[in-house]
py3Dmol code that shows the C-alpha trace and the ligand (Angstrom):
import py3Dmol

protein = """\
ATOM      1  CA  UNK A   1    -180.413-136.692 -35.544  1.00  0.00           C
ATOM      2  CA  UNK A   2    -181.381-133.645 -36.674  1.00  0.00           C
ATOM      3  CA  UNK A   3    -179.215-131.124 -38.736  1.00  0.00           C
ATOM      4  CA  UNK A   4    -180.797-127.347 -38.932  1.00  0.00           C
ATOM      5  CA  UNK A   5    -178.937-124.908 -41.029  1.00  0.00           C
ATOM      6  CA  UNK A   6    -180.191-121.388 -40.277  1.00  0.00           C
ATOM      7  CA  UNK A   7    -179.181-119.287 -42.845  1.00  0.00           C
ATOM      8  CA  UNK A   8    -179.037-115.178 -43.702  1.00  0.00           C
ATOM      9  CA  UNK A   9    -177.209-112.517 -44.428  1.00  0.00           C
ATOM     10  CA  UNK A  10    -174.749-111.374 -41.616  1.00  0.00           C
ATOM     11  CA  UNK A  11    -176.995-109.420 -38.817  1.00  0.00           C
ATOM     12  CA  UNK A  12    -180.018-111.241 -39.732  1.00  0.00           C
ATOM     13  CA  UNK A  13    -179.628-112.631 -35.667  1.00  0.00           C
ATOM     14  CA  UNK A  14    -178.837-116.321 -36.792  1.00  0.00           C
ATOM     15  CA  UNK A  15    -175.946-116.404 -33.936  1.00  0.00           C
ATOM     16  CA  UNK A  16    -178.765-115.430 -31.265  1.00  0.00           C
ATOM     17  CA  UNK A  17    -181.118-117.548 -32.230  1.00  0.00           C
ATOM     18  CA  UNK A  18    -178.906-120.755 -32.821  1.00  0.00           C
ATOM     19  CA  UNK A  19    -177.467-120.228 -29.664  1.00  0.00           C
ATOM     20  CA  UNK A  20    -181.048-120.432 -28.076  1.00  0.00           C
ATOM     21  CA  UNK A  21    -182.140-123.358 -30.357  1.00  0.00           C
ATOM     22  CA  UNK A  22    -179.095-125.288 -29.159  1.00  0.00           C
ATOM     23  CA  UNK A  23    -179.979-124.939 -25.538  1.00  0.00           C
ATOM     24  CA  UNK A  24    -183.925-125.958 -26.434  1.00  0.00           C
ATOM     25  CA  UNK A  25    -183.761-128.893 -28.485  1.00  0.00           C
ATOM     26  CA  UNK A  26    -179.999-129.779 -26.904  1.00  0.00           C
ATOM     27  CA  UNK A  27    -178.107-129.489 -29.944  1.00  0.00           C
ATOM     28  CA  UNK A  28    -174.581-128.581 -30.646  1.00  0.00           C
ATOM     29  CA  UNK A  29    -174.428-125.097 -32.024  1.00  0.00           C
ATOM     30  CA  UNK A  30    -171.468-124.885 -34.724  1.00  0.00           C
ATOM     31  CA  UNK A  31    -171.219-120.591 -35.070  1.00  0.00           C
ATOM     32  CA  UNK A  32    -167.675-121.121 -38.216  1.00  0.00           C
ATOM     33  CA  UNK A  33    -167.310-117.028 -37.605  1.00  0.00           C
ATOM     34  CA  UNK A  34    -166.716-118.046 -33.827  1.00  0.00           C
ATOM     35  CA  UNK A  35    -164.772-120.838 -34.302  1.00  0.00           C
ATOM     36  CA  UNK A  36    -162.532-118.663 -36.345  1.00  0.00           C
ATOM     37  CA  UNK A  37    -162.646-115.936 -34.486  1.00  0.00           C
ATOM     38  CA  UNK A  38    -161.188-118.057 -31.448  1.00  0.00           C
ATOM     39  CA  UNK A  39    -158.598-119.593 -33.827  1.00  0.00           C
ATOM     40  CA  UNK A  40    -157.491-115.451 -34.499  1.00  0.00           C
ATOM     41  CA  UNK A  41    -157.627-114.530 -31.269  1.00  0.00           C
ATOM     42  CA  UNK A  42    -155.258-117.838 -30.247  1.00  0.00           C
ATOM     43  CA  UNK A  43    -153.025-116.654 -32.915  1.00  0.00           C
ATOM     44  CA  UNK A  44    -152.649-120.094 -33.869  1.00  0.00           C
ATOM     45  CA  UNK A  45    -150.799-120.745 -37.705  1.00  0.00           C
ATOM     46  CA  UNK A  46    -155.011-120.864 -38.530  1.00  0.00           C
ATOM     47  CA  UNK A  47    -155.747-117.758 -37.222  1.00  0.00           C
ATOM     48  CA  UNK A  48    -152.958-115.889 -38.786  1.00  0.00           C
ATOM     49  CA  UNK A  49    -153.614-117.368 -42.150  1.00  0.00           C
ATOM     50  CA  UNK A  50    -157.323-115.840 -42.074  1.00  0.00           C
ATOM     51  CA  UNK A  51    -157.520-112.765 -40.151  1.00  0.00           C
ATOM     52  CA  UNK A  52    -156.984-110.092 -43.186  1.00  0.00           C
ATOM     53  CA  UNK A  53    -159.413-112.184 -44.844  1.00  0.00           C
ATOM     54  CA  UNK A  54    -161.670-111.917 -42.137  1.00  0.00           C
ATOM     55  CA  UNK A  55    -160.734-108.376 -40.810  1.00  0.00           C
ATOM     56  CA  UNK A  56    -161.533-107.542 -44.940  1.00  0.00           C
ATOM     57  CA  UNK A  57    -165.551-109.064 -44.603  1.00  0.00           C
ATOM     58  CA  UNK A  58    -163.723-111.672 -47.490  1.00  0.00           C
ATOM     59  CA  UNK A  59    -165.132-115.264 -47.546  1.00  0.00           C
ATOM     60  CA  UNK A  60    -162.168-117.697 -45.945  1.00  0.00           C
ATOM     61  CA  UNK A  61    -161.339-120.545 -48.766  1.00  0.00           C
ATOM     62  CA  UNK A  62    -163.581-123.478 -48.974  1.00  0.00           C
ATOM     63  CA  UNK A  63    -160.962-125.938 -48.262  1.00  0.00           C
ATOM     64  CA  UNK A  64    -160.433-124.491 -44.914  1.00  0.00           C
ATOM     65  CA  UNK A  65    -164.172-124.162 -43.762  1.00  0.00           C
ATOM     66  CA  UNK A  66    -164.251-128.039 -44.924  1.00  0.00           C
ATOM     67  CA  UNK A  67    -161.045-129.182 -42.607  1.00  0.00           C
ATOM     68  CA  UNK A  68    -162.611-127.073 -39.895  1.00  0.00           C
ATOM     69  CA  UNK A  69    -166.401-129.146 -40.243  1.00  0.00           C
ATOM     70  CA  UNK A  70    -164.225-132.754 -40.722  1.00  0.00           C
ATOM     71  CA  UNK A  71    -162.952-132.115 -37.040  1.00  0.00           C
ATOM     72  CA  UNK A  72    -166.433-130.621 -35.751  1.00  0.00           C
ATOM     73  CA  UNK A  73    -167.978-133.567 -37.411  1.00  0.00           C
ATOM     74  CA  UNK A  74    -165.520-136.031 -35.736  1.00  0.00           C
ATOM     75  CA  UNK A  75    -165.286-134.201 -32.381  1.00  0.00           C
ATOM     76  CA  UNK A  76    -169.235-134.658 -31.907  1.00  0.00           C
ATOM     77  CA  UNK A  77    -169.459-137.676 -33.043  1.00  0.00           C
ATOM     78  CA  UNK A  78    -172.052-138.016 -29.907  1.00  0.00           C
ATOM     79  CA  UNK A  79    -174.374-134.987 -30.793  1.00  0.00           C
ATOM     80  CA  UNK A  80    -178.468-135.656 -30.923  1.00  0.00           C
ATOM     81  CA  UNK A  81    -178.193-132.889 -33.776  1.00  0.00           C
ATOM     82  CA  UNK A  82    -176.400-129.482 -34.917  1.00  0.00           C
ATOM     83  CA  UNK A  83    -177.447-126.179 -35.480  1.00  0.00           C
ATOM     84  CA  UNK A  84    -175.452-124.802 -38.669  1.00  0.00           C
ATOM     85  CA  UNK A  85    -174.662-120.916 -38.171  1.00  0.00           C
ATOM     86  CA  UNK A  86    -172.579-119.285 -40.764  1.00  0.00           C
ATOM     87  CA  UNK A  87    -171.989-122.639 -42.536  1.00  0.00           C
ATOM     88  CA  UNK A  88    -172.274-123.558 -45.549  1.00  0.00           C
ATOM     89  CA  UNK A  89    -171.705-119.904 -47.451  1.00  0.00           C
ATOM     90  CA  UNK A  90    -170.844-120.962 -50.838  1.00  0.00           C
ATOM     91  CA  UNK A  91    -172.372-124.096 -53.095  1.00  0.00           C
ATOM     92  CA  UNK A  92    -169.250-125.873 -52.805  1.00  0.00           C
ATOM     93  CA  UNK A  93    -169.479-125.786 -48.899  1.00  0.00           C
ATOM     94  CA  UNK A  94    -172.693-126.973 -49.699  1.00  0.00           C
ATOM     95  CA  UNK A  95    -172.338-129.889 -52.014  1.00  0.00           C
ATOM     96  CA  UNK A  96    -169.057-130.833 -49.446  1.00  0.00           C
ATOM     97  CA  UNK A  97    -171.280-130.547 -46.241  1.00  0.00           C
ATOM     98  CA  UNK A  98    -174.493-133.075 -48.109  1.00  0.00           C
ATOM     99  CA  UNK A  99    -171.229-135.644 -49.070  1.00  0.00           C
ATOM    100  CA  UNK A 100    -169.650-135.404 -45.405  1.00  0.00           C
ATOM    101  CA  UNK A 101    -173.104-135.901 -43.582  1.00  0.00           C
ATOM    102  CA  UNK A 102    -173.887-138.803 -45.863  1.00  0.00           C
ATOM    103  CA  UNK A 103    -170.469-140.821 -44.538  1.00  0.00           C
ATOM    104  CA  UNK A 104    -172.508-140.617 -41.071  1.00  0.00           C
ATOM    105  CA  UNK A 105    -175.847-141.554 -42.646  1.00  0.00           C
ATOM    106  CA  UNK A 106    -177.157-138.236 -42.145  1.00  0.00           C
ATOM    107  CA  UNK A 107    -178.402-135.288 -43.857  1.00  0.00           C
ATOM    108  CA  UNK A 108    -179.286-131.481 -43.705  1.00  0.00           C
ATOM    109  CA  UNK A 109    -182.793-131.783 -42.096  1.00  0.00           C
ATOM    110  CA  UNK A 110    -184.331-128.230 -42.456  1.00  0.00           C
ATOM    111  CA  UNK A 111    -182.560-124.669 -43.660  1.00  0.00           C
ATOM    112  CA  UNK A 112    -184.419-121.949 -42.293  1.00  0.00           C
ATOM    113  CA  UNK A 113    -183.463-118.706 -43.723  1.00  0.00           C
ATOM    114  CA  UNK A 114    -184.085-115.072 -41.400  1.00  0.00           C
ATOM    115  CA  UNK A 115    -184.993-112.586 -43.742  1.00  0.00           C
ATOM    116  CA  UNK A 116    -184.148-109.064 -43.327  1.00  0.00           C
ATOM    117  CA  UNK A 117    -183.883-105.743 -45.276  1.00  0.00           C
ATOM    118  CA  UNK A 118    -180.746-104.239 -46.468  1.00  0.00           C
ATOM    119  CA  UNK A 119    -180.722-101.024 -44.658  1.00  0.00           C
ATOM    120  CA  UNK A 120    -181.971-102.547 -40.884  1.00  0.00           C
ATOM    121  CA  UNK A 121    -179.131-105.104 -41.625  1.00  0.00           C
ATOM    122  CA  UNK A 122    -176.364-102.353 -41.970  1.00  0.00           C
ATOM    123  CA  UNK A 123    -178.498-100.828 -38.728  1.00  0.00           C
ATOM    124  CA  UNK A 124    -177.913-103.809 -36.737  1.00  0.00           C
ATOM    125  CA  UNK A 125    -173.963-104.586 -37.567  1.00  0.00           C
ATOM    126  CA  UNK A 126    -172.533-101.166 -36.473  1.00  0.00           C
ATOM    127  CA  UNK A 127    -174.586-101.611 -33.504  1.00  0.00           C
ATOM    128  CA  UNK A 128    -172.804-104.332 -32.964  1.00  0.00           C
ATOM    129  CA  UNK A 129    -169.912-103.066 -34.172  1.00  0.00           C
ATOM    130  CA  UNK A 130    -169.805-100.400 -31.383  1.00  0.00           C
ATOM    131  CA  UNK A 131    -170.754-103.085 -28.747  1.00  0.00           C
ATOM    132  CA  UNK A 132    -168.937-105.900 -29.264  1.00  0.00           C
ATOM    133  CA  UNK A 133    -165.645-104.409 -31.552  1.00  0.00           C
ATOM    134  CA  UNK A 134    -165.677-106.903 -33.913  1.00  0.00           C
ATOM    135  CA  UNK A 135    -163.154-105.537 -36.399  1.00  0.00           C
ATOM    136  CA  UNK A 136    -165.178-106.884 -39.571  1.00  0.00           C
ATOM    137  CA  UNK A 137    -167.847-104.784 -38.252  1.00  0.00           C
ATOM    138  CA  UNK A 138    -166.423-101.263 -39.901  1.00  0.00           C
ATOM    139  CA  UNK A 139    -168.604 -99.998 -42.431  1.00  0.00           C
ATOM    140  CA  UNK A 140    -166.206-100.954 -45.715  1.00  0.00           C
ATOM    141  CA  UNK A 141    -166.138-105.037 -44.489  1.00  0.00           C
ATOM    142  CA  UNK A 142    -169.985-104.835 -43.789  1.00  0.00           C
ATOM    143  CA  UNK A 143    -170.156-104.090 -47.286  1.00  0.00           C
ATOM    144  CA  UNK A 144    -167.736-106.388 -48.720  1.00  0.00           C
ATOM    145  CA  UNK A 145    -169.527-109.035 -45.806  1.00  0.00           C
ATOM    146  CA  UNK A 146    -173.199-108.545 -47.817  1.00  0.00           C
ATOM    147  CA  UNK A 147    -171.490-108.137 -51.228  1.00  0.00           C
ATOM    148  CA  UNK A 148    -170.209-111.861 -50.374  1.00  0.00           C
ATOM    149  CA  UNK A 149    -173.349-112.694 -49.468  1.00  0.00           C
ATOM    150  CA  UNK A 150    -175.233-111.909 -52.496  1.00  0.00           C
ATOM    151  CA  UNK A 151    -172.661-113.397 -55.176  1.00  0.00           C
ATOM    152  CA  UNK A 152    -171.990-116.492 -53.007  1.00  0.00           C
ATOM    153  CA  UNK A 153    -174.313-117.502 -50.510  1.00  0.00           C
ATOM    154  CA  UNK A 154    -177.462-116.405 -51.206  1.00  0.00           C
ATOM    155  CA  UNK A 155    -177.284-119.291 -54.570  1.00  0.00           C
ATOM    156  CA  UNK A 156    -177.752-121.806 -51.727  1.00  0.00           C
ATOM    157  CA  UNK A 157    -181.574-120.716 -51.493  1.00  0.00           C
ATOM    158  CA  UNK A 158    -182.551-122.508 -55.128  1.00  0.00           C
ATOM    159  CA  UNK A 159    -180.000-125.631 -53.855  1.00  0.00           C
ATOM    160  CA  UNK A 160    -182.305-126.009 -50.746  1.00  0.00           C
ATOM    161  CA  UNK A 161    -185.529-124.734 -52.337  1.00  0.00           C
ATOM    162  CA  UNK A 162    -184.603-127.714 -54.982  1.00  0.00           C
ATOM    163  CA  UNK A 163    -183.845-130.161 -51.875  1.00  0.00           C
ATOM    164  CA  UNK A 164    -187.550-129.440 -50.663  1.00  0.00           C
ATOM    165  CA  UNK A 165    -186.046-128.202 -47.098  1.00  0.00           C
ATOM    166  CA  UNK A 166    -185.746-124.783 -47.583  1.00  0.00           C
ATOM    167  CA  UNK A 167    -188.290-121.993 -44.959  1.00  0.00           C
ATOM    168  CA  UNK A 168    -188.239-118.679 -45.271  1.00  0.00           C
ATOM    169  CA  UNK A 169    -189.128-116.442 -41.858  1.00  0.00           C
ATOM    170  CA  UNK A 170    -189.666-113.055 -41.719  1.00  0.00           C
ATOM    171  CA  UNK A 171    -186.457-111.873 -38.720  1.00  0.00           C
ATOM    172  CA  UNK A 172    -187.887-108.794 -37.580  1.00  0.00           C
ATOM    173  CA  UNK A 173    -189.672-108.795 -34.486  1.00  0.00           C
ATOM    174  CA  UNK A 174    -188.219-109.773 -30.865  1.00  0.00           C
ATOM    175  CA  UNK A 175    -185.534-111.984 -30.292  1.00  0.00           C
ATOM    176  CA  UNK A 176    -188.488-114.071 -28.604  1.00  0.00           C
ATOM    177  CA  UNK A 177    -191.112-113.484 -30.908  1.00  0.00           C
ATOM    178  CA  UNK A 178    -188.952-115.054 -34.058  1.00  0.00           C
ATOM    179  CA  UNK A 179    -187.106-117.895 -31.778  1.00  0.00           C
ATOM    180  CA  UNK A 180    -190.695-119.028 -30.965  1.00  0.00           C
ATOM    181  CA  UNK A 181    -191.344-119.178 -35.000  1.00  0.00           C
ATOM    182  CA  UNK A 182    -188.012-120.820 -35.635  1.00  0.00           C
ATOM    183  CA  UNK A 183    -189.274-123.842 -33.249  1.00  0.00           C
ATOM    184  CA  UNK A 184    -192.885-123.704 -35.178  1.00  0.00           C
ATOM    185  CA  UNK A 185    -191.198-124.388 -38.007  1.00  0.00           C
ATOM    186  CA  UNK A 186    -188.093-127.283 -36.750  1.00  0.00           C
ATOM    187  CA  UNK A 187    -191.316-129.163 -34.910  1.00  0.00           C
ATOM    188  CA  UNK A 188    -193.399-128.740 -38.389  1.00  0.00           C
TER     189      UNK A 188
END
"""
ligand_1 = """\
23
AMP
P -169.734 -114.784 -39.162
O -169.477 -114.626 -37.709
O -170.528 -116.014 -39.486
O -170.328 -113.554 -39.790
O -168.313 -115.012 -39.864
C -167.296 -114.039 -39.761
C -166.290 -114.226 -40.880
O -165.694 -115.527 -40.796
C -166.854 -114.164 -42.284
O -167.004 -112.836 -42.753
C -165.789 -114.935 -43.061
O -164.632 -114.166 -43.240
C -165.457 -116.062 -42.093
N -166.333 -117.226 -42.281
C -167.218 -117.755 -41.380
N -167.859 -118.809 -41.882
C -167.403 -118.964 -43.145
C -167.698 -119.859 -44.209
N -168.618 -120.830 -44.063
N -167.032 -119.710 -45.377
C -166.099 -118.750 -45.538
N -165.776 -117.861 -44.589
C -166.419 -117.954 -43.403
"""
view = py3Dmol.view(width=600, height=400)
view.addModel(protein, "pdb")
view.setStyle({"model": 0}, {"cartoon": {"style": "trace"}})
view.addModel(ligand_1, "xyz")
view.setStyle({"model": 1}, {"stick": {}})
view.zoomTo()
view.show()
């Protein structure tokens, strides 16, 4: 069972590349933006409590992510392993995600981080902003999305670095290029 957290700012390419680790090592990718992002689009009482949140590039509460993982946990209860994308984004996610693995006996295997500068990370989101019309890519929630980042997530580095399970890969280059890196570094 093998549980692979790749990790990075938003537009570091973590969605594209867990989607093609998933299909490779036949994991189950878990993407928490998407699985939101359905939930919003459903307009279900979940999605209407966290789109302005979301819409705003703010971080959705802790407690919520950590109902949403319990039933991604329990729904998979079959998977040979899970690729983490967007999850955990705050220590308490974190230190939640290491307790709920270790009721199944399992932990976080490897956290690979993509590492990207600032100003091609900005590049990349309005890209994507214009092809995809995600409404949390508009230039003031991209901010607020990598001002999250900084204050919240990026603490999980020294967690992991401390855990001994932390990689660092450089996430410029092609889509194929850094996927082939990625599995380098999930066979190591
Ligand atoms: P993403 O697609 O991973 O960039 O996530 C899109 C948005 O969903 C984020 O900006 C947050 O508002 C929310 N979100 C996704 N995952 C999490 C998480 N682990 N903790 C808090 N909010 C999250």
């Amino acid at each position: 069972m093998y549980n692979l957290i790749l990790f990075g700012p938003p537009g570091a390419g973590k969605g594209t590349q867990a989607v093609k680790i998933a299909a490779q090592y036949g994991w189950k990718h878990i993407s928490t933006g998407d699985i939101l992002r359905s939930e919003v689009s459903r307009g279900t009482p979940l999605g209407l409590k966290v789109r302005e949140v979301m819409d705003a590039g703010h971080l959705v509460s802790d407690e919520l992510l950590i109902e949403i993982m319990e039933s991604v946990f329990i729904g998979n209860s079959d998977a040979k392993g899970f690729v983490l994308d967007g999850f955990p984004r705050t220590l308490n996610q974190a230190r939640e995600l290491d307790r709920m693995l270790e009721r199944y006996n399992r932990k976080v295997t490897r956290v690979l981080a993509l590492t990207v500068d600032e100003e091609e990370l900005v590049k990349r989101i309005l890209k994507r902003a214009q092809e995809q019309g995600r409404l949390d890519d508009s230039e003031e929630a991209v901010k607020n999305r990598l001002i999250q980042y900084h204050h919240h997530t990026e603490p999980l580095i020294d967690y992991y670095k401390n855990a001994g399970i932390f990689r660092e890969l450089y996430g410029i280059g092609t889509v194929e290029e850094i996927f082939d890196q990625l599995c380098t570094a999930i066979d190591a």
